[in-house]
C-alpha positions in Angstrom: 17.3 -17.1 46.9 17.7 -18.1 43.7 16.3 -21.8 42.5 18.6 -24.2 40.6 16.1 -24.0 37.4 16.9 -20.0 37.7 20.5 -20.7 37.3 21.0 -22.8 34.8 18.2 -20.4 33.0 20.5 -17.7 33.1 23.8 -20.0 32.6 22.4 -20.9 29.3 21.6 -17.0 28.5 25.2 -15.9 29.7 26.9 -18.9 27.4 25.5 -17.3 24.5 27.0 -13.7 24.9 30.8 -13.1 23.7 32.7 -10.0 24.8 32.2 -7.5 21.7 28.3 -8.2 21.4 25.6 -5.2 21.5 23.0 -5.7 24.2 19.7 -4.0 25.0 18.0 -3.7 28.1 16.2 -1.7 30.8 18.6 0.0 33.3 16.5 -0.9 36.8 18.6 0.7 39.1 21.2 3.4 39.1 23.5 4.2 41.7 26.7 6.5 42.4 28.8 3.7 43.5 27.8 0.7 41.7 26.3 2.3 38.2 23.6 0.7 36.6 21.8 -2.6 36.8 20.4 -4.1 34.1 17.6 -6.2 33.1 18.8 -7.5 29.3 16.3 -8.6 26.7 15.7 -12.2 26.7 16.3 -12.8 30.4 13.7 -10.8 32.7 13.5 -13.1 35.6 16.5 -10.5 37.4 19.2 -8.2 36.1 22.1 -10.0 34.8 23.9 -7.1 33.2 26.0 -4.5 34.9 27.3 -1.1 33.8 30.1 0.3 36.1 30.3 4.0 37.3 33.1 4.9 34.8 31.4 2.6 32.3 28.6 4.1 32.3 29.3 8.0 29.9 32.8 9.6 29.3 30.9 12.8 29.1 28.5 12.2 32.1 28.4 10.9 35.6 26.3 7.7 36.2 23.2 9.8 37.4 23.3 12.0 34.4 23.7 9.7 31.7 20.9 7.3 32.6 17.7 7.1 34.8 15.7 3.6 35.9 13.2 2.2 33.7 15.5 4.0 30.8 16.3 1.5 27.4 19.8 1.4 27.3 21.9 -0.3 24.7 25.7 -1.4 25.8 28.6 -3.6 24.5 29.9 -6.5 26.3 33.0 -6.4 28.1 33.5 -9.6 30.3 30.9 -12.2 30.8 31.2 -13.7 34.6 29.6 -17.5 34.5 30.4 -17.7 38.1 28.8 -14.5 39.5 26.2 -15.0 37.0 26.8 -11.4 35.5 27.4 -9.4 32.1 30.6 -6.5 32.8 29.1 -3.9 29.8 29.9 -0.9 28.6 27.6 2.3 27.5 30.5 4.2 26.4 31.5 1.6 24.0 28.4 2.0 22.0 27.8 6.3 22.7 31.5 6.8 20.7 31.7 3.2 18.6 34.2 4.5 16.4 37.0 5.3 19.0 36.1 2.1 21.1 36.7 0.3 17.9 40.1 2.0 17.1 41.2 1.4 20.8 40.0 -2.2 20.6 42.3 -2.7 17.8 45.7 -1.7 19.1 48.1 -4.2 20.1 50.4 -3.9 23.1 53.9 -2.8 21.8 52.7 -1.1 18.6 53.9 2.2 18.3 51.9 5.4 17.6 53.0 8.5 17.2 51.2 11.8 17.9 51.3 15.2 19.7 51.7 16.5 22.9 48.3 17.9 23.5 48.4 18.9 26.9 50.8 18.1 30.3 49.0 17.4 33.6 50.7 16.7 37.0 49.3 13.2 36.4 50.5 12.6 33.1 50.9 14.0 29.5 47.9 13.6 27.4 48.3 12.9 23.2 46.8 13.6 20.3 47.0 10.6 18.3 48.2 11.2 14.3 45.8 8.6 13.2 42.9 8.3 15.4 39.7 9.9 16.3 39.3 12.9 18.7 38.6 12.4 22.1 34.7 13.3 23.4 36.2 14.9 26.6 40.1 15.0 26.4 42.5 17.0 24.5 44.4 13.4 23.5 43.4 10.0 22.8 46.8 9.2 23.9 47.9 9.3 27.8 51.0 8.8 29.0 51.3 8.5 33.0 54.1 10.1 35.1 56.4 6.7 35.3 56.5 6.1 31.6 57.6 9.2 30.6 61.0 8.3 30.6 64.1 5.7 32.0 66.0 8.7 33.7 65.1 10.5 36.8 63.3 13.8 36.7 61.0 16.0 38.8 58.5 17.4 36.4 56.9 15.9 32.9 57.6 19.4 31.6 61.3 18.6 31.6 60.7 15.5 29.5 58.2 16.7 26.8 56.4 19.9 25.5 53.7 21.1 24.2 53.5 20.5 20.5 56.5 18.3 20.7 56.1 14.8 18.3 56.5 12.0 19.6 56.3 7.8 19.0 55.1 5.9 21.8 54.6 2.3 22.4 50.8 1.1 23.1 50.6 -0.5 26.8 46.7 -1.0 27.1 43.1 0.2 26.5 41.9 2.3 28.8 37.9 1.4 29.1 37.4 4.0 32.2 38.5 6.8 29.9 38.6 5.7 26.7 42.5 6.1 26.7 45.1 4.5 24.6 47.9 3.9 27.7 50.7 4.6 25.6 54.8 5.1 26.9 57.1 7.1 25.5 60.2 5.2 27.7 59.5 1.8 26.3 59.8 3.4 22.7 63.3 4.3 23.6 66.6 1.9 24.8 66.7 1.6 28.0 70.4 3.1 29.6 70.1 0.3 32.4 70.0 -2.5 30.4 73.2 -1.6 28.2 75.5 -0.4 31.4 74.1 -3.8 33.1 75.3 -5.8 30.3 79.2 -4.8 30.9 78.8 -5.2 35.1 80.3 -8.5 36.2 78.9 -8.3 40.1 81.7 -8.2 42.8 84.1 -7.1 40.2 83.0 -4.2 38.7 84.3 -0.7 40.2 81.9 2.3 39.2 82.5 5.9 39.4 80.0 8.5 40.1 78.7 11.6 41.8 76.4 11.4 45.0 73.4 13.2 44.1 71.1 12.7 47.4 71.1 11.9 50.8 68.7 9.3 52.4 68.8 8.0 56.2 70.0 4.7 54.9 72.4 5.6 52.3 73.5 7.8 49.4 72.4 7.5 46.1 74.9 7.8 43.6 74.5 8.2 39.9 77.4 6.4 37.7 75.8 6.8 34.1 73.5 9.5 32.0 70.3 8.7 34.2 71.0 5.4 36.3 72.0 5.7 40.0 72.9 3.3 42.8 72.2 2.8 46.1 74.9 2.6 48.6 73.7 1.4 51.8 74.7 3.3 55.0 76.8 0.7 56.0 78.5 0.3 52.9 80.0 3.5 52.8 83.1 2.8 55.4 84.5 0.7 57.6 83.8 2.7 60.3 79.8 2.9 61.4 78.0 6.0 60.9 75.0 7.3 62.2 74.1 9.5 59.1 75.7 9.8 55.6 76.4 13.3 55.8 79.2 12.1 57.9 80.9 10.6 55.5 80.3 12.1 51.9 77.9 15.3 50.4 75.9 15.9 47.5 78.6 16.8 44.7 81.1 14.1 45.8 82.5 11.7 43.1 83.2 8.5 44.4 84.2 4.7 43.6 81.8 2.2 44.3 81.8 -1.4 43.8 78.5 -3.1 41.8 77.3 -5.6 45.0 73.8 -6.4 42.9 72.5 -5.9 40.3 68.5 -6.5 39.7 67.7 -5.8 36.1 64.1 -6.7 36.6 63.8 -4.0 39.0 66.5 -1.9 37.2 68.3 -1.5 40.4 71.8 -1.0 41.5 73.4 -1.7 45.0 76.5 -0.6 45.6 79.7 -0.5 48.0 82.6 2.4 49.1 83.9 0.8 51.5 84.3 -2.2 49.5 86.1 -1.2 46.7 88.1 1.5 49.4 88.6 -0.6 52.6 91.1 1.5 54.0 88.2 4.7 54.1 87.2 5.4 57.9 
């Protein structure tokens, strides 16, 4: 257990360290799921620092990168008064010039760049000013959600390979050394412009059903937004399943019933704007 002199010792060591410093130390232990301990110059009563798995190499695993008793040299990334602890990072100071050029982004710029390569996870890019990527084929990563506003099954039918493209800059990736970037919130979004013209409980929509669910029918009344009608808002008359009342292909009326532009969400009604539909 640690003695009061101890922590106020190591208080007064962690008060002086600012996110963005350069540290040196001696790793003294190294494990798969809590990467590496470390005891930092000036302070060797215990280890204070702390390198994370993912933290740790963007080329290497934990175990790979460093061993115990190594000298290791790592930048600051949070400092923890409370826990007593120093967050660092090794891959900050093993490729200094991209974690610099990450470092300085600022959410909502826009960068533009290249489709470099499209996983089922995401679309990676290759940044037009930038430095490479150690492991990746892009600095840039754009995840599934962001791709775009409208619906679609597969990244491949919203980008290419080799396509250009300007993204807005959501975050710094310090796992991977990624620039989180979005190529939707670069673009209008179709919800926000139909929403303005809806005046709920007035508004009468038409659409096409596009898809079944147990509890309703979607139904989409603009280039890439679609509603929900709820199965009892389809008729008057109770149903036990949608396909009793409408199919996929159908074009309907629907009254607006809420409207959540937070959430970009429509809710919609048939039988309201129809009441005489069984």
């Amino acid at each position: 257990m640690r003695g009061t002199s101890d922590d106020q010792t190591s208080r007064d060591f962690l008060v002086a360290l600012n996110v963005g410093d350069v540290c040196h130390g001696t790793a003294t232990e190294v494990t798969r799921s809590h990467g590496v301990a470390v005891t930092l110059d000036g302070f060797p009563a215990r280890p204070l620092g702390t390198v994370g798995p993912l933290d740790v190499s963007w080329r290497q695993s934990p175990s790979s990168a460093v061993q115990a008793g190594q000298r290791i040299t790592a930048e600051v990334v949070a400092v923890d008064q409370e826990e007593g602890q120093v967050r660092m990072s090794m891959a900050a100071t093993e490729n200094p010039g991209l974690w610099r050029f990450l470092a300085s982004l600022q959410r909502g710029e826009i960068l533009s760049g290249t489709v470099a390569a499209i996983e089922r996870f995401g679309v990676f890019v290759k940044l037009d000013d930038g430095p490479d990527h150690p492991v990746y084929p892009g600095v840039g990563f754009i995840t599934i959600p962001e791709l775009s506003w409208r619906r679609y099954e597969t990244a491949s039918e919203v980008v290419q390979v080799g396509q250009s493209l300007s993204c807005a800059f959501l975050q710094f990736d310090t796992c991977n050394g990624e620039a989180r970037l979005s190529l939707r919130a670069a673009r209008p979004d179709p919800f926000q412009a139909i929403a303005d013209g809806i005046v709920v409980g007035q508004t009468v929509l038409h659409g096409r059903v596009t898809k079944l669910v147990p509890f309703g029918v979607f139904v989409q009344v603009a280039d890439g937004i679609e509603g929900l009608i709820h199965l009892r808002e389809l008729t008057t008359t109770p149903v036990e399943a949608p396909e009793e009342v409408v199919q996929v292909g159908d074009e309907v009326s629907v009254l607006v019933i809420e409207l959540d532009r937070e959430q970009r969400k429509l809710t919609l009604s048939r039988r309201q704007v129809s009441p005489e539909v069984r």
